[in-house]
C-alpha positions as CSV (number, residue, x, y, z in Angstrom):
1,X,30.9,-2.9,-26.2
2,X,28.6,-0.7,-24.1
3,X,29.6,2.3,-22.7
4,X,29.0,2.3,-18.8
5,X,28.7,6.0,-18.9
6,X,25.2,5.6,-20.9
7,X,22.2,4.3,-20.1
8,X,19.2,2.8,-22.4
9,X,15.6,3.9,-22.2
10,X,14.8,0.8,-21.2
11,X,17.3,0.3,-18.6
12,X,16.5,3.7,-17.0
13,X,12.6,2.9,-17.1
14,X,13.2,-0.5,-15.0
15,X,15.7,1.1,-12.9
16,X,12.7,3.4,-11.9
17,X,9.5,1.4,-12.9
18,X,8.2,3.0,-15.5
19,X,7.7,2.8,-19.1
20,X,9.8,3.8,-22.4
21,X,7.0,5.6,-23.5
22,X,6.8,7.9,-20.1
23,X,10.6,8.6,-20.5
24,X,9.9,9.6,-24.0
25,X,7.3,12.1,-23.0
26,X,9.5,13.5,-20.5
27,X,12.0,14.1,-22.8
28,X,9.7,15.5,-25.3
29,X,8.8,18.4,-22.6
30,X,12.2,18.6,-21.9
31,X,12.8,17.1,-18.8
32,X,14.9,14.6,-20.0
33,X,18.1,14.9,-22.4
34,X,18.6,12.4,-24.3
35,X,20.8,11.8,-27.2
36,X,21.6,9.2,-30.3
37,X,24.4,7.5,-31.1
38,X,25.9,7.3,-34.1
39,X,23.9,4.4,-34.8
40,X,20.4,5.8,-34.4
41,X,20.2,4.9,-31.0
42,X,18.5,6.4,-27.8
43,X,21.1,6.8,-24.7
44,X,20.7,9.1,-21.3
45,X,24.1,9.8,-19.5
46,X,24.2,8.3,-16.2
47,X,24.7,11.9,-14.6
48,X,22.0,13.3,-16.7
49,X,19.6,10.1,-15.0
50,X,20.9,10.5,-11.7
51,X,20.2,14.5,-12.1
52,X,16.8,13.2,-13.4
53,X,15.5,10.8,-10.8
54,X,16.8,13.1,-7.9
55,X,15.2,16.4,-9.4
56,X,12.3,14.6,-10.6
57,X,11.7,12.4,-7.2
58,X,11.9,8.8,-8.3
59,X,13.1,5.8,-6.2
60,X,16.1,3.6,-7.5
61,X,14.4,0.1,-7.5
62,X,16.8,-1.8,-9.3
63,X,20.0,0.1,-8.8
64,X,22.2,-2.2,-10.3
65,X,20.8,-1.2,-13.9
66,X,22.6,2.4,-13.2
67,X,26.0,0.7,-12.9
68,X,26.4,2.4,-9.9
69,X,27.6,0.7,-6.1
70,X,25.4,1.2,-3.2
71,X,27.3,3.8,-1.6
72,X,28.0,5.7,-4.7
73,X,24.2,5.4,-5.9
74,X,22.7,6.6,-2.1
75,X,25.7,10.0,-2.3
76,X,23.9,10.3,-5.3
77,X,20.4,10.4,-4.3
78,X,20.0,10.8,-0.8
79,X,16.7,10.8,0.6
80,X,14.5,10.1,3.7
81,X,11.0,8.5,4.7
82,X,10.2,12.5,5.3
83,X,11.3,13.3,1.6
84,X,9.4,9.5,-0.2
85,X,6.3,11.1,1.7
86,X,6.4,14.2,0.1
87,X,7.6,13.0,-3.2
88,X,4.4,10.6,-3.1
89,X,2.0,13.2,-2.1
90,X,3.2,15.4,-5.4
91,X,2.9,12.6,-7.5
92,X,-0.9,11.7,-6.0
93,X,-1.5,15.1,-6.8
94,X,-0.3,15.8,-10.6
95,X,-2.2,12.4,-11.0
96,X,1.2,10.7,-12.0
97,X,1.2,7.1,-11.5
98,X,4.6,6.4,-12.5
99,X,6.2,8.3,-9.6
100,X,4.0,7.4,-7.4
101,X,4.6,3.7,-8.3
102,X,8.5,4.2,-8.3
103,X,8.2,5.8,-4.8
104,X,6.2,3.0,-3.3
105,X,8.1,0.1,-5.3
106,X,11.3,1.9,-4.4
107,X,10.3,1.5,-0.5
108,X,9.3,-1.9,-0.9
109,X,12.6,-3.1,-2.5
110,X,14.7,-1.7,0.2
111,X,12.7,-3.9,2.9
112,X,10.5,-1.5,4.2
113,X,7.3,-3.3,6.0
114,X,4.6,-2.8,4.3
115,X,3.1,-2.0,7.2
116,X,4.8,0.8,7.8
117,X,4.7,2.3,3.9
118,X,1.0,2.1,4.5
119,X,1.1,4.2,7.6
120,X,4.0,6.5,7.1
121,X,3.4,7.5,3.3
122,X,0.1,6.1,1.7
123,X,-2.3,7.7,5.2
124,X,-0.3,11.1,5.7
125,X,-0.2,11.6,1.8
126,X,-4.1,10.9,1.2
127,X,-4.9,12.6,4.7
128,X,-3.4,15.9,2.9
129,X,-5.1,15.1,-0.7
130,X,-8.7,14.6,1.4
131,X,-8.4,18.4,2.8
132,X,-7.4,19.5,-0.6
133,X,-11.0,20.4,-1.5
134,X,-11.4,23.0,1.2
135,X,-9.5,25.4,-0.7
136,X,-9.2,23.7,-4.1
137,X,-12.2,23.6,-6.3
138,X,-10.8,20.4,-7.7
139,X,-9.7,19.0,-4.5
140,X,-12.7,15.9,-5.2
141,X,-11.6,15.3,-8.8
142,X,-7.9,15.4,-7.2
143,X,-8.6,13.4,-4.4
144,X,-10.3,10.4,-6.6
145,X,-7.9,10.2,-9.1
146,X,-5.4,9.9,-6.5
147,X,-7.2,6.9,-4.9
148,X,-7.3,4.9,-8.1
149,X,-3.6,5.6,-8.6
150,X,-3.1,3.9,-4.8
151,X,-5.4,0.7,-5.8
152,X,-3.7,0.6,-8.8
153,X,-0.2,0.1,-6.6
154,X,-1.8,-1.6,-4.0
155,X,-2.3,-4.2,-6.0
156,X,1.2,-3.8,-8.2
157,X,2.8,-4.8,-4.5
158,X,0.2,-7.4,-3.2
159,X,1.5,-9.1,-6.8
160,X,4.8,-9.0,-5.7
161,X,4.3,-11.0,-2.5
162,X,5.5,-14.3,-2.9
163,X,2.7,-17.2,-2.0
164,X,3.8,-19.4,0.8
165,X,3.0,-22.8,1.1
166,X,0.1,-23.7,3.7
167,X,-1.3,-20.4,4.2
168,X,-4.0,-19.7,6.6
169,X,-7.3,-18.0,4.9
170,X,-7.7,-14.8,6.1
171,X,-11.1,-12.8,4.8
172,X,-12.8,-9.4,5.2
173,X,-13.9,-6.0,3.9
174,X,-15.1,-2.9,5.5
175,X,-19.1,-2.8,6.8
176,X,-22.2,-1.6,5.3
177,X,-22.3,2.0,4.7
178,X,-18.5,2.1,4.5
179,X,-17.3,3.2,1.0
180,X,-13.6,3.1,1.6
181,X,-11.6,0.4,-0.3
182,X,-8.6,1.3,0.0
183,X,-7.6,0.4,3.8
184,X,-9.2,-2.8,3.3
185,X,-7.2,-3.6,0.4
186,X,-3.6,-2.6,2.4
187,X,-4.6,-4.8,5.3
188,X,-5.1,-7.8,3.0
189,X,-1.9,-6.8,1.1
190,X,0.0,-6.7,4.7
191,X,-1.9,-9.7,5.5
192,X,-0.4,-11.6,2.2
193,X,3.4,-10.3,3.5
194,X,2.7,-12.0,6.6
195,X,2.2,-15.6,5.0
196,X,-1.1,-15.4,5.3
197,X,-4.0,-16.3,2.2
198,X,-6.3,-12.7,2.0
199,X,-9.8,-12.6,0.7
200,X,-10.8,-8.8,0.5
201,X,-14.6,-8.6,0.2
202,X,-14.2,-4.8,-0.2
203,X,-16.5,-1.7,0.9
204,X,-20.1,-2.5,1.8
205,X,-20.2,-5.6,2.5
206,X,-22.6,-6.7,5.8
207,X,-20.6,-8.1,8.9
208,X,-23.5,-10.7,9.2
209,X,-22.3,-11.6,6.3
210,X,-18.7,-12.6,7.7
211,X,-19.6,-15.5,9.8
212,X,-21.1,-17.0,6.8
213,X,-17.9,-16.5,4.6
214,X,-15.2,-17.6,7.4
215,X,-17.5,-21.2,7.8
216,X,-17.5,-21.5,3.5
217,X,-13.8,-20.1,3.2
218,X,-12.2,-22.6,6.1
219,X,-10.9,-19.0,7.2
220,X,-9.0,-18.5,10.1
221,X,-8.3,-14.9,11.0
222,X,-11.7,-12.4,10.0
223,X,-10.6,-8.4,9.2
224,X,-12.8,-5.8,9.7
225,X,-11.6,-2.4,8.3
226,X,-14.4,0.8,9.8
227,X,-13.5,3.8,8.0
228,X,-16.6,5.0,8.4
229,X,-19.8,4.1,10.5
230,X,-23.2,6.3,9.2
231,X,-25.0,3.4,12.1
232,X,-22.9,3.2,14.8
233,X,-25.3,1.0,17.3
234,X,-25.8,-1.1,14.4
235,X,-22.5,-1.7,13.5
236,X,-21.4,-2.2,16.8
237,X,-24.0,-4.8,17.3
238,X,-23.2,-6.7,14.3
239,X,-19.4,-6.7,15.6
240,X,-20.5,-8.2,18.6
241,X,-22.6,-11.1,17.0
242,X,-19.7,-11.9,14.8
243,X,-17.4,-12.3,17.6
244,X,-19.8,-14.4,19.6
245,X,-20.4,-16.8,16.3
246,X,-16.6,-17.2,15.5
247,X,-14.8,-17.5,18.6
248,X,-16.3,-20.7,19.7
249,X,-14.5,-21.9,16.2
250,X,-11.1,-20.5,17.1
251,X,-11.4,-18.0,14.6
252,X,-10.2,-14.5,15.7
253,X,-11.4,-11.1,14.9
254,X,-9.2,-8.2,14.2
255,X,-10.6,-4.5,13.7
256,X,-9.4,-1.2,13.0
257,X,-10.1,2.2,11.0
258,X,-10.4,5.9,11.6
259,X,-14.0,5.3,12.7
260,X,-13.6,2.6,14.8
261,X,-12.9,4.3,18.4
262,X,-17.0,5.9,18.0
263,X,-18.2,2.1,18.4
264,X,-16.8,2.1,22.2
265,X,-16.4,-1.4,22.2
266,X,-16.4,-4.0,25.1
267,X,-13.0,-6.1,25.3
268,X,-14.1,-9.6,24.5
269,X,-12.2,-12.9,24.1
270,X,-11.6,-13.3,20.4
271,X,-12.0,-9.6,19.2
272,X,-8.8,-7.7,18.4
273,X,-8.6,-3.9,18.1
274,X,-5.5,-2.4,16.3
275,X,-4.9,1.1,16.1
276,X,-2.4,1.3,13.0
277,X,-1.7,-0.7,10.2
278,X,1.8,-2.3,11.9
279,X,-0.4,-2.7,15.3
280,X,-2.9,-4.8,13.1
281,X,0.4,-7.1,11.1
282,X,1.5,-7.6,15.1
283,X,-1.9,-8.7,16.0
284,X,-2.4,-11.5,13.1
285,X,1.7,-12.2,13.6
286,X,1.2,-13.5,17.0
287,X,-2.2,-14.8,16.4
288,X,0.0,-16.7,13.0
289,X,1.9,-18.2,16.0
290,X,-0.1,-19.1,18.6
291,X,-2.0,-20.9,15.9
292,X,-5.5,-19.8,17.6
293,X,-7.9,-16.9,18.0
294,X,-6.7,-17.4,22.0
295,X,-4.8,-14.0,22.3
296,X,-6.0,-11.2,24.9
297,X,-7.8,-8.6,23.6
298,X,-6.3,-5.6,22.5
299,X,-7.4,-1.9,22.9
């Protein structure tokens, strides 16, 4: 019979989403006690991984491995958005992909949108990596290595999302001359939570390019993620024209991104500007119920 008091490796890695061997490297550099059993087995107390996860930052994913009710587990661990934030940041930072990945996973499996994880912990936490370099000569080799670590769970959650049955194509990317992959990718991974079907072109891809897709794909909501515009009249040009070529198909445009608000543009019929992540989700939400691209504009 088991003893409740212990815990396996193996339970303890998929309470907290991460691998035997990570647990075994812990322990190695003494992070981690854990003992034998008589029978040449590895064990952790469950106060000595409770002591572990809180000290060490990790999020509880599947809390029933612990052995431990709700209430008792949350005493036990008791954390904040505020504290998954900061945890997330440190783990971006030592380039540790396990914590990071517990902390996001963690969020996700309590029902948090993911709207609002990608606001409220992946944007402040990279915001702080980004100014990293002005005091930290390897703020850039930081910084990079932290935004592989984010695709990498970017696309751990958007495999998590369930497909629905008759889901609407949604496709886009971020503009020429925009390099950042990473906002594009949450806004297709939102896009999946909401029921919808996402085709992520990526970074530097041409907005000309978008009408053309949408008429192939049998899209019917087009993203546009501006991070950064090096040709703003371009760009905002190019916006323009792909509003004017899909809206007489019904097929709505939604835009947003740090660099966006430079382009000044005009509010048209069919062209939707969000100014966060959950502003964009609402946008395609209502635009998933009206069942058209017939939605006022919004600034």
């Amino acid at each position: 019979m088991s003893d409740p008091s212990q815990l396996s490796p193996r339970a303890l890695g998929e309470a907290i989403g991460v691998s035997q061997s990570s647990l075994k490297r812990w322990a190695d550099r003494g992070l981690l006690e854990v003992h034998r059993t008589a029978g040449g087995h590895r064990r952790i107390e469950v106060r000595e991984a409770l002591r572990f996860i809180r000290e060490a930052g990790f999020t509880v994913i599947r809390p029933e491995l612990l052995g431990l009710e709700g209430a008792e587990l949350a005493a036990s661990l008791e954390e904040g958005l505020d504290s998954a934030v900061d945890r997330f940041r440190r783990a971006l930072t030592a380039g540790d992909e396990d914590i990071a990945r517990s902390v996001i996973l963690g969020l996700f499996a309590e029902g948090r949108p993911l709207s609002l994880i990608f606001d409220e912990v992946f944007r402040p936490a990279l915001a702080a990596i980004g100014l990293l370099w002005l005091d930290d000569p390897h703020g850039i080799t930081i910084e990079h290595r932290a935004t592989d670590i984010c695709a990498h769970v970017i696309g751990d959650l958007r495999g998590r999302i369930a497909p629905k049955e008759g889901r609407r194509i949604a496709i886009g990317g971020a503009p020429s001359g925009d390099p950042y992959h990473l906002p594009s990718a949450m806004i297709a991974t939102a896009l999946a939570a909401e029921g919808y079907r996402p085709m992520n072109l990526g970074p530097n891809f041409p907005v000309h390019g978008l009408a053309e897709a949408a008429a192939r794909e049998e899209a019917r909501l087009v993203w546009l993620s501006v991070t950064a515009a090096p040709a703003v009249g371009e760009l905002r040009d190019g916006i323009l024209d792909l509003v004017d070529q899909l809206h007489p198909r019904g097929i709505p445009v939604i835009a947003g991104g740090a660099a966006l608000g430079a382009l000044e543009l005009p509010d048209l019929a069919g062209l939707h500007v969000g100014r966060s992540m959950a502003d964009l989700v609402a946008i395609a939400r209502e635009i998933g119920a009206a069942g058209s691209g017939d939605l006022a504009h919004r600034a």
